[in-house]
C-alpha positions in Angstrom: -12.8 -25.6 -2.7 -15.2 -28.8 -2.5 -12.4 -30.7 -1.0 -11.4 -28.5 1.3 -7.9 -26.9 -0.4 -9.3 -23.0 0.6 -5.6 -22.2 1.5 -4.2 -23.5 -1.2 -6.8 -22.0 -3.8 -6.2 -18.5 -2.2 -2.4 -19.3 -2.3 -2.1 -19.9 -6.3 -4.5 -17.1 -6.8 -2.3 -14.7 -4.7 1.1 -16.7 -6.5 -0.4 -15.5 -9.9 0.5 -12.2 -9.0 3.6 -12.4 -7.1 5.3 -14.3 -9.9 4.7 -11.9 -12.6 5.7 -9.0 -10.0 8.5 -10.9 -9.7 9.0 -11.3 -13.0 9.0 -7.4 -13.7 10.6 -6.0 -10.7 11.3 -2.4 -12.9 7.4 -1.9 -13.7 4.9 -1.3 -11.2 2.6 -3.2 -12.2 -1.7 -2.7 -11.3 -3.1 -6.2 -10.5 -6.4 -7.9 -8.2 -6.9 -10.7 -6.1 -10.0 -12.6 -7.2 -9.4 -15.5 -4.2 -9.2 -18.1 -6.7 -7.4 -16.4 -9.1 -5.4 -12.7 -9.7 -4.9 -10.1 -12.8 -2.2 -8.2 -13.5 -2.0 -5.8 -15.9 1.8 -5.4 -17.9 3.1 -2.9 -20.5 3.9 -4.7 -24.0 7.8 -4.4 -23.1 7.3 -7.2 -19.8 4.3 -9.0 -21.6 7.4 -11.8 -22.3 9.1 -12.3 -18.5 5.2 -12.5 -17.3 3.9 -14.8 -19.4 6.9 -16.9 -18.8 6.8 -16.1 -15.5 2.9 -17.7 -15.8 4.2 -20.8 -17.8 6.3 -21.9 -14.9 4.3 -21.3 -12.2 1.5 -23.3 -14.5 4.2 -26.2 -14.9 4.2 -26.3 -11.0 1.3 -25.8 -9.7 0.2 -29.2 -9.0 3.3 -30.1 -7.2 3.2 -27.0 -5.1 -0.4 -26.4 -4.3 -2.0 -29.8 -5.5 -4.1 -28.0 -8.2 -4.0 -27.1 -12.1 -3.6 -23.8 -12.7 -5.1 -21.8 -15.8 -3.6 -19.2 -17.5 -3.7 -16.7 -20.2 -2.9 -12.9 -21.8 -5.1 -11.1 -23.4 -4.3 -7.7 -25.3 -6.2 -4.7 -24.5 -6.5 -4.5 -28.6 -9.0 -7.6 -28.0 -10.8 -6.4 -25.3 -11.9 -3.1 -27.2 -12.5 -5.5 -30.7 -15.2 -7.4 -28.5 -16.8 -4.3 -26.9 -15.0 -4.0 -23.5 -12.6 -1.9 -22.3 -10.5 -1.5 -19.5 -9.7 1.7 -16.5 -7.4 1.6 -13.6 -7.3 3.4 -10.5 -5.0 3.6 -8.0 -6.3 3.5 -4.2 -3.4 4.5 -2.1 -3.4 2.5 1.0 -0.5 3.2 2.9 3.1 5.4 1.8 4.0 2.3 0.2 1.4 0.3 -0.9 -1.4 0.4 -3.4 -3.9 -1.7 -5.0 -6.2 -1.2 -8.3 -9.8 -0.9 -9.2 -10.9 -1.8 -12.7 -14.0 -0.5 -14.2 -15.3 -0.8 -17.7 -16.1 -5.2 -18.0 -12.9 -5.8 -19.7 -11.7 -8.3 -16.8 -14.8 -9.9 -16.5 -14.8 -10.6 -20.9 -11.3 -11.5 -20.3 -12.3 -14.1 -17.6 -15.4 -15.6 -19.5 -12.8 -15.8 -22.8 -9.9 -17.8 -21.0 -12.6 -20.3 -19.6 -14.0 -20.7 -22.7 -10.9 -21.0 -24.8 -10.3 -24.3 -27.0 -7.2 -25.5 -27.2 -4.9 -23.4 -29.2 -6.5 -20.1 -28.5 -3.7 -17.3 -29.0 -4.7 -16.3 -25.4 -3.7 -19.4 -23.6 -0.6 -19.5 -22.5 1.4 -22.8 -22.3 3.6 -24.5 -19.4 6.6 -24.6 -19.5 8.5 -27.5 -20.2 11.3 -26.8 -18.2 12.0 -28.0 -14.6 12.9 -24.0 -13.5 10.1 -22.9 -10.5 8.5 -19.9 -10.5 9.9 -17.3 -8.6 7.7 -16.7 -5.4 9.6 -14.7 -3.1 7.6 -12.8 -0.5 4.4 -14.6 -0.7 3.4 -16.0 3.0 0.6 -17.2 4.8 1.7 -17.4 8.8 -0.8 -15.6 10.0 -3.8 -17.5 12.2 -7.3 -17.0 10.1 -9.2 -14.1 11.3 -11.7 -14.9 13.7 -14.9 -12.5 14.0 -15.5 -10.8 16.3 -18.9 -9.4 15.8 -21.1 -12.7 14.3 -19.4 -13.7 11.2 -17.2 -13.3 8.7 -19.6 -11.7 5.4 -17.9 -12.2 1.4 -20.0 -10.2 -0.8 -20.0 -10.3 -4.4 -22.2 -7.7 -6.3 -22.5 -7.0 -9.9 -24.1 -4.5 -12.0 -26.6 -5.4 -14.3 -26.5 -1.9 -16.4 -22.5 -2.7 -17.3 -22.3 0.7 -18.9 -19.2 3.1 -17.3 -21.8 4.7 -16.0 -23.8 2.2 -15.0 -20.7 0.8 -12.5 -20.2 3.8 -11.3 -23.6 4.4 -9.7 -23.6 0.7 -8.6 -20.5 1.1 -6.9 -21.2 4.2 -5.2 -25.0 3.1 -4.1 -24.3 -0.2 -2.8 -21.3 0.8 -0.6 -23.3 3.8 0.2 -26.1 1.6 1.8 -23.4 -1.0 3.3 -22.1 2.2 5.2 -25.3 2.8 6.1 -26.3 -0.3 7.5 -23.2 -0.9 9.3 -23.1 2.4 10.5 -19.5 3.3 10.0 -17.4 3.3 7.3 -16.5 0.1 5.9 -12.7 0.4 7.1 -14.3 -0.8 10.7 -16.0 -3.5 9.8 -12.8 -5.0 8.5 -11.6 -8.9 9.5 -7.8 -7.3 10.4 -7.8 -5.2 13.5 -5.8 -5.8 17.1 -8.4 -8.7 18.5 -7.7 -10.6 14.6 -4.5 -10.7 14.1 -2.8 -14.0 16.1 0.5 -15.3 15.4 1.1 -18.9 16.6 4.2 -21.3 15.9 4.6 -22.9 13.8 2.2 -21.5 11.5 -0.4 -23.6 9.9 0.6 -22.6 6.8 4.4 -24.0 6.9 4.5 -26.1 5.1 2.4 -25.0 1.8 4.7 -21.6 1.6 8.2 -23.8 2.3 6.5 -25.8 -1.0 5.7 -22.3 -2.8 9.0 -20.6 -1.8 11.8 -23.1 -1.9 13.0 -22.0 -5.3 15.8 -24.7 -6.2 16.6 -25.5 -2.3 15.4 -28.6 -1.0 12.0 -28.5 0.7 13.2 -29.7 3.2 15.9 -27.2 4.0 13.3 -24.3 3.1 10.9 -25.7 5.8 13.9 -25.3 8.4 14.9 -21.9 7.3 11.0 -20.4 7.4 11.0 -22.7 11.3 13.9 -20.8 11.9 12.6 -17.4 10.9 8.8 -17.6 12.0 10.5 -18.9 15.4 11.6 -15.1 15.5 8.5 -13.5 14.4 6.9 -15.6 17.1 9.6 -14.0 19.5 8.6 -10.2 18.3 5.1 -10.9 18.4 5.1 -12.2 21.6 7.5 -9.6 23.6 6.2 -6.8 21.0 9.4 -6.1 20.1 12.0 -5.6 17.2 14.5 -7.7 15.2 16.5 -6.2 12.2 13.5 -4.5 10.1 10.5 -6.5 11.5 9.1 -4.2 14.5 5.9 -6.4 15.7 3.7 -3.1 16.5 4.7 -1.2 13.5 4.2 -4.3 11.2 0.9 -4.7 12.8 -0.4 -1.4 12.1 0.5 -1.5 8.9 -1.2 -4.9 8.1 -4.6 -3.4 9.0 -4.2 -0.6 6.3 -2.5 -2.7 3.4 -5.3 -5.1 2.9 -7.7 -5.3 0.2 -10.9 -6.4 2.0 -12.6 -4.0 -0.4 -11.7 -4.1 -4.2 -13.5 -3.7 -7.3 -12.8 -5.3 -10.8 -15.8 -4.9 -12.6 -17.8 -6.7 -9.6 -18.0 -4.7 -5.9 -16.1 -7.6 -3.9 -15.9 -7.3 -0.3 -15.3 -9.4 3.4 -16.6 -7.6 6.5 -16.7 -8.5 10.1 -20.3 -8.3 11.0 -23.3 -9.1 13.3 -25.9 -11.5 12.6 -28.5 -8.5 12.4 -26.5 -7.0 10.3 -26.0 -9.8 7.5 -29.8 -10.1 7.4 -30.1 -6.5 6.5 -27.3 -6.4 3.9 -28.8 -9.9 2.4 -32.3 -7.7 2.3 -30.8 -5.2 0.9 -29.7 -6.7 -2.3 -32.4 -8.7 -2.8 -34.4 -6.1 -3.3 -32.3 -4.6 -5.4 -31.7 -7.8 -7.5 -35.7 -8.4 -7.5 -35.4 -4.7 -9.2 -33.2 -6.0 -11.6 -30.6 -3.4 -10.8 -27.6 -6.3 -9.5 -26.7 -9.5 -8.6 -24.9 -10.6 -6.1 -23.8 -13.4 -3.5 -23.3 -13.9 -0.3 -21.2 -16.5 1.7 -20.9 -16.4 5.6 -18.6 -18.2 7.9 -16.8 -17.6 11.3 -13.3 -16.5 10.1 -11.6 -14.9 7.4 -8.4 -15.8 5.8 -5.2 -13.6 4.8 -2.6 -14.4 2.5 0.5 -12.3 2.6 3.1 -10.8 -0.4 6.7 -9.1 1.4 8.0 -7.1 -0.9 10.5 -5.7 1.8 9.9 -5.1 5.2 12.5 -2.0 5.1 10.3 -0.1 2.9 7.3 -1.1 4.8 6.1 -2.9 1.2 3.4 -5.7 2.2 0.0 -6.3 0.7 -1.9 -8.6 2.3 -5.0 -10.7 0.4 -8.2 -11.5 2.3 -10.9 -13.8 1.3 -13.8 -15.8 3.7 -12.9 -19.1 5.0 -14.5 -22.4 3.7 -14.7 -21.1 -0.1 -15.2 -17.5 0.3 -15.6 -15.4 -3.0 -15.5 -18.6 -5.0 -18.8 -19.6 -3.0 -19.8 -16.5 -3.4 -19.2 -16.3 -7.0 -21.1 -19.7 -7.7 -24.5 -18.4 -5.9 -24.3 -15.0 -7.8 -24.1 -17.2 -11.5 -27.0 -19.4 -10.0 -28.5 -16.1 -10.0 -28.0 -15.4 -13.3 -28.9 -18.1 -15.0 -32.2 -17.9 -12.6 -31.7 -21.0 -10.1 -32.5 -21.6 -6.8 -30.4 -19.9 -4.1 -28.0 -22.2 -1.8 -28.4 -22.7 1.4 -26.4 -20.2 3.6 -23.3 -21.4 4.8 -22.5 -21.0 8.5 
């Protein structure tokens, strides 16, 4: 993120996930984007095709994405032997299309435990030491970042500091309750995808980094002709609002704006909102009075745009999920002024 690789950090963190979905095509399978990262939950009986699944994708990370990649499994049998435990729900977005909340810290003890991990830990999981790429069908990223149309582009991290079941329930319900409040309107309308976001422009920025990601054992360079080739006719549809085989540019758009997680929870409230400058200040007031009365932290990073990272499962079906995170760092910068928080730091300056 320092250096500038936002794309590329929310890329790996989205791969994560559409290689062990990939991997374990008969399960359907919870998981959450973290922008730098992504869980997915598996059954005992795909625990092997994921984790190999993670050992290649770890083996090619750097040559894909330019970055090391960090991986592990851990059991639900550990979570509940250090304290934590783990619930699902399912949030039904579109026909097609869900995501998953997670409540009861076992995500965050499972993050803190793979950071922390000395080499050896049964947790970690090891490349692969094979030259066989992960398999990262459907993830894409050809859509222009999502420019704001009220002020700026808000990523909000919030955390509970009672992190009882109960305690995150009441967190979660207050805090969006007052967000709501402040905005006005439900949260769904204060979301970065709408009509005036969503711009399509050939080529794509992002080319050349999904070619990399997708090219399987084709030559990058023939992959980046066939995805020219193919978001030439996007383009097209976009363009004249049109139709080609099962991409119909109006339909597809309407059901981009549903099938995004712009709101998520996974033990922390995480969320990116399209919003005013007056309204920022209030939501930034907001929580720190509630952090000042020790009942959260939180973070807050602000920018002009937004960006989304896509995963086509089949455009038949009408199966697309679409990850968003803030521009220039996002959740992670989020994430980093919500531990200097914690550990009772001065706050960053705001980024603009």
């Amino acid at each position: 993120v320092a250096a500038g690789k936002y794309k590329a950090v929310n890329m790996v963190g989205a791969a994560v996930i559409t290689c062990v979905l990939n991997a374990c095509p008969d399960h359907a399978l919870p998981f959450v984007f973290g922008g730098d990262g992504g869980v997915v939950l598996v059954p005992p009986t795909a625990r092997d095709a994921a984790c190999d699944a993670l050992a290649r994708l770890q083996t090619h990370a750097q040559s894909i994405f330019d970055l090391d990649l960090r991986a592990g499994a851990v059991t639900m049998a550990a979570l509940r032997a250090g304290g934590r435990d783990l619930r699902v729900m399912k949030l039904r977005l579109s026909e097609n299309n869900d995501l998953a909340m997670f409540a009861g810290g076992g995500l965050a003890f499972a993050d803190i435990w793979l950071k922390r991990a000395p080499p050896g830990d049964p947790i970690l999981i090891t490349p692969a030491d094979d030259d066989e790429p992960p398999l990262l069908d459907g993830l894409s990223c050809r859509w222009q970042p999502l420019r704001s149309q009220h002020g700026m582009m808000l990523t909000i991290i919030t955390a509970a500091t009672d992190d009882t079941m109960a305690g995150e329930r009441e967190h979660f319900h207050n805090v969006s309750a007052a967000l709501t409040r402040i905005l006005g309107a439900p949260l769904e309308l204060s979301a970065p995808v709408s009509d005036a976001t969503l711009r399509f422009r050939w080529p794509p920025a992002g080319l050349n980094l999904e070619a990399r990601a997708t090219a399987g054992g084709k030559s990058r360079a023939w992959r980046s002709i066939e995805m020219l080739a193919h978001s030439l006719v996007q383009g097209a549809m976009e363009y004249f609002n049109t139709r080609a085989g099962y991409y119909y540019a109006p339909k597809y758009r309407e059901e981009t704006r549903h099938n995004t997680d712009f709101q998520k929870y996974d033990g922390t409230l995480r969320l990116v909102l399209d919003v005013t400058v007056e309204q920022a200040a209030q939501i930034d007031l907001y929580l720190r009075g509630e952090y000042e009365a020790g009942r959260l932290n939180y973070g807050l990073h602000s920018t002009d745009e937004a960006l989304m990272t896509c995963v086509v499962f089949s455009l038949e079906h009408s199966r697309h999920i679409h990850f968003i995170d803030g521009a220039n760092g996002g959740f992670t910068m989020a994430a980093v002024e919500m531990k200097r928080q914690i550990a009772n730091l001065p706050p960053l300056p705001r980024h603009s």
